[in-house]
C-alpha positions in Angstrom: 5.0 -3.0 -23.9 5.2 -6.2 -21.9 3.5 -9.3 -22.6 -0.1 -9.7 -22.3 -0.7 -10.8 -18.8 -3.4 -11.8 -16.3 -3.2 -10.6 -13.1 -5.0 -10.1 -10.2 -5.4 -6.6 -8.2 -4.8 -6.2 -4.9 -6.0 -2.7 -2.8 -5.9 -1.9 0.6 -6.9 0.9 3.0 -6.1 0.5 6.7 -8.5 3.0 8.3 -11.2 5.0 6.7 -9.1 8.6 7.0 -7.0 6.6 4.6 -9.6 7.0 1.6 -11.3 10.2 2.9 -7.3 11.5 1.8 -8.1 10.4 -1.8 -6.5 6.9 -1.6 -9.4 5.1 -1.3 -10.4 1.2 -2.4 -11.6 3.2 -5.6 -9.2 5.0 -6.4 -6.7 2.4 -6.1 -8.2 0.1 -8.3 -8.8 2.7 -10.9 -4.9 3.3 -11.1 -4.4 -0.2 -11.2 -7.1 -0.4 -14.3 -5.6 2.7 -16.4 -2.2 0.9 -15.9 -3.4 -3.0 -17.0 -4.8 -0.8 -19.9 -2.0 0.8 -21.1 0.0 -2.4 -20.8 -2.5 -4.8 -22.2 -2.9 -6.6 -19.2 -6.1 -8.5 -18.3 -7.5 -8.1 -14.4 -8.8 -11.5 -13.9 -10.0 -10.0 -10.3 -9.7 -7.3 -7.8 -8.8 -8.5 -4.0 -9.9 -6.4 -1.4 -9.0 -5.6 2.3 -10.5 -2.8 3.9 -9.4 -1.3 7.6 -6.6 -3.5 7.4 -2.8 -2.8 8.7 0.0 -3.2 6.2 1.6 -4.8 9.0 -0.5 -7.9 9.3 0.8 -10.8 7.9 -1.4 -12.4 4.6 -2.9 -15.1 6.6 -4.3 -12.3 8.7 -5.7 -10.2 5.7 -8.4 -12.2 3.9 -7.9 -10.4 0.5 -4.2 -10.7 0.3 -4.2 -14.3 0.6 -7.4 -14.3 -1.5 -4.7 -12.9 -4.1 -2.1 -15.0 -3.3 -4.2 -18.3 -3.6 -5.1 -17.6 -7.5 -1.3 -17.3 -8.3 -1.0 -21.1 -6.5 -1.3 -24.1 -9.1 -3.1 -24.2 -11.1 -2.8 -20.8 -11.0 -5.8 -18.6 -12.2 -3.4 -14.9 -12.7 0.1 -15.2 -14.0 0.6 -12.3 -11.5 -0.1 -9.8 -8.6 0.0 -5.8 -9.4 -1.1 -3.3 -6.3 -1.1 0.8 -7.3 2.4 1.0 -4.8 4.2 -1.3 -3.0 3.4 -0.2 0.6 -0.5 -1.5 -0.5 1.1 -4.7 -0.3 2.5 -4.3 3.2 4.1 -1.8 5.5 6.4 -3.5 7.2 9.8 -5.1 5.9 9.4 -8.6 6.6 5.7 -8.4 5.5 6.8 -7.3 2.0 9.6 -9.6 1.9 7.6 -12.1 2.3 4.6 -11.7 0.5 7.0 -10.9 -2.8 8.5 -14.7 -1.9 5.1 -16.3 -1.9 4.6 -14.7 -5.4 7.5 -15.6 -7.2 7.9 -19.0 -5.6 4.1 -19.4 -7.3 5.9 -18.4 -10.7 4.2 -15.3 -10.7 5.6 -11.2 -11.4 4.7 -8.9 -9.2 4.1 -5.0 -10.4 3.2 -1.9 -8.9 1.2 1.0 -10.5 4.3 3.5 -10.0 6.9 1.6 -10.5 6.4 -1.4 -13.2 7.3 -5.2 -12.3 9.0 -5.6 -8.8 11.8 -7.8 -10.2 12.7 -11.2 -8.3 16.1 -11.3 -6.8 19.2 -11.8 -8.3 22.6 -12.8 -7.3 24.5 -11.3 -9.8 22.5 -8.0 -8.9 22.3 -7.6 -5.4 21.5 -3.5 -5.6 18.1 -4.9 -6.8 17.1 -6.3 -3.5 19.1 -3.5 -1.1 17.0 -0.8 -3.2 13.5 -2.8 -2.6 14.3 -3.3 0.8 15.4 0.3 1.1 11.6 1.3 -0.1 9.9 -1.0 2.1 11.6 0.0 4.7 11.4 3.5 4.1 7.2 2.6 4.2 7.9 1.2 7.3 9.1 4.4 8.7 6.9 6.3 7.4 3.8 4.0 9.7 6.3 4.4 12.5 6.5 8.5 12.4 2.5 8.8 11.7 1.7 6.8 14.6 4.4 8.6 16.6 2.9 12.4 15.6 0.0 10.7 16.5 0.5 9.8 20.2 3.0 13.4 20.4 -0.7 14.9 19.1 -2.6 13.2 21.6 -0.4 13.8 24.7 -0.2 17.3 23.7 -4.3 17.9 24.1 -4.2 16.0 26.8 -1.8 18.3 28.6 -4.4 21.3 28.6 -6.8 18.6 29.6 -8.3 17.6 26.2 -8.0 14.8 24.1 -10.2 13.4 20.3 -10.5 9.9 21.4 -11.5 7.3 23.7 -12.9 7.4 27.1 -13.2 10.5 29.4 -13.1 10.4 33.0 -16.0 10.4 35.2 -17.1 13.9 35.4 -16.6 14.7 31.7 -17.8 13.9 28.3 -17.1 14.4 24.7 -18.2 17.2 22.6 -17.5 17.9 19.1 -16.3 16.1 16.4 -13.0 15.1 15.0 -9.8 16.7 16.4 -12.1 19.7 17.6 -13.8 17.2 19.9 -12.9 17.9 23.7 -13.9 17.2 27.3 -16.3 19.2 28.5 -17.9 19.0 32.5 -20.8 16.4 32.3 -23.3 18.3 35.2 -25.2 14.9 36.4 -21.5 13.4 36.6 -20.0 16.6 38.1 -22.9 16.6 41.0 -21.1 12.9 41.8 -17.6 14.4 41.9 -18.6 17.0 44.5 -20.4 15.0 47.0 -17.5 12.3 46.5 -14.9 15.6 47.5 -17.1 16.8 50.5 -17.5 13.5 52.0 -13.5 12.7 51.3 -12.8 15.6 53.2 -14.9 15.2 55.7 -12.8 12.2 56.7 -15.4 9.5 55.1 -13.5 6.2 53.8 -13.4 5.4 50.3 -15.7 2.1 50.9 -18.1 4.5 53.1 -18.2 7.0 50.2 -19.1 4.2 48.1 -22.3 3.1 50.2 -23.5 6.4 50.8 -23.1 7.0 46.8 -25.2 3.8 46.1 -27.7 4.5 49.0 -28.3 8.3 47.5 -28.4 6.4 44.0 -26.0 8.7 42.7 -24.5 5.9 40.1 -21.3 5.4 38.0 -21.3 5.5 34.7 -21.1 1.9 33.9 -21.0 -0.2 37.0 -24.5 -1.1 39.1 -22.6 0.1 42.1 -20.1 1.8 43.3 -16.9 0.6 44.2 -13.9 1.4 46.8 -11.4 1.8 43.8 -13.7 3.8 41.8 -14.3 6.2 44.4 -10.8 6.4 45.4 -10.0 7.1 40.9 -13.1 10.3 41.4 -11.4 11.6 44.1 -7.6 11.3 43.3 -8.6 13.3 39.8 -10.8 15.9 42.1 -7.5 16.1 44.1 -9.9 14.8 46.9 -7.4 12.1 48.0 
């Protein structure tokens, strides 16, 4: 068993899927607990960031540098322990340089999984290639979730769909999660079709526009109508 320490916790979620996959805040810390336990460490105070990226640097994440600050003379925890080491960051030089902070404070540094993060060591240079290897390896891992995110999106959006954001004029969001779709708003669809007729009748987008506003047939947002906007309605109607 290692010496009696006092340490302070750090957790970290980045978006609220995150803890709805059972790696919540909670659960986190309760890892981190059972382990200070078993190794008759003290946790002088857990550290918090919520929604946060692992990307962000620790002046940009209030808890981090909340955790950082109480390993800082005089120091109020001898040392930092997350439940694994992406918690502390997700990208390379973000870990790197967090885990410099720390031991530059005189503090150790431990993770749930895998025991105290040892400092590095000349004589023992595998030690840093192998904690660079896993940091970087967390790194990848953000880079292919975001990128089977985008593939996911473009994919709906090629039979017209999509889960997020806005939707054009015309359309609106039904559903919930990744069942939620476009579907034909009918106020908004009424718009589309006299914007078509009076495109191919030969009408101007800026004479489109007044004739909108003078029918009070609005956009969704905007007071009035606009030369672009009309020209966006129609180029989606195939109106141009």
């Amino acid at each position: 068993m290692l010496e009696s320490m006092q340490l302070v916790a750090y957790v970290r979620v980045s978006t609220k899927g995150q803890a709805d996959d059972g790696y919540g805040l909670e659960v986190q810390e309760r890892a981190i607990r059972k382990w200070a336990k078993a190794n008759g460490h003290r946790i002088m105070a857990v550290c918090s960031d919520a929604g946060v990226s692992g990307t962000k640097d620790a002046a940009d994440r209030p808890g981090l540098s909340a955790a950082l600050d109480m390993l800082r003379p005089p120091p109020q925890a001898t040392g930092l322990v997350v439940a694994k080491l992406d918690r502390l960051a997700r990208a390379l030089h973000v870990q790197e340089t967090v885990l410099q902070v720390a031991w530059r404070a005189g503090a150790q540094v431990f993770t749930v999984d895998g025991g105290e993060v040892l400092a590095d060591d000349p004589d023992d240079p595998m030690r840093t290639f192998v904690r660079q290897v896993i940091g970087g390896v967390a790194q990848l891992e953000r880079h292919l979730i975001a990128k089977r995110l985008r593939d996911g999106r473009q994919a709906k959006a090629a039979t017209g769909k999509h889960a997020v954001g806005d939707y054009a004029f015309g359309f609106r969001g039904d559903g919930k999660g990744r069942d939620r779709d476009a579907v034909p708003d009918e106020d908004e669809q009424t718009v589309v079709a006299r914007v078509v007729e009076l495109r191919r009748g030969g009408a101007s987008y800026r004479a489109i526009a007044s004739a909108l506003d003078a029918e009070q047939l609005r956009p969704r947002r905007a007071a009035s109508w606009s030369a672009m906007a009309v020209r966006n309605v129609a180029r989606r109607a195939g109106a141009l």
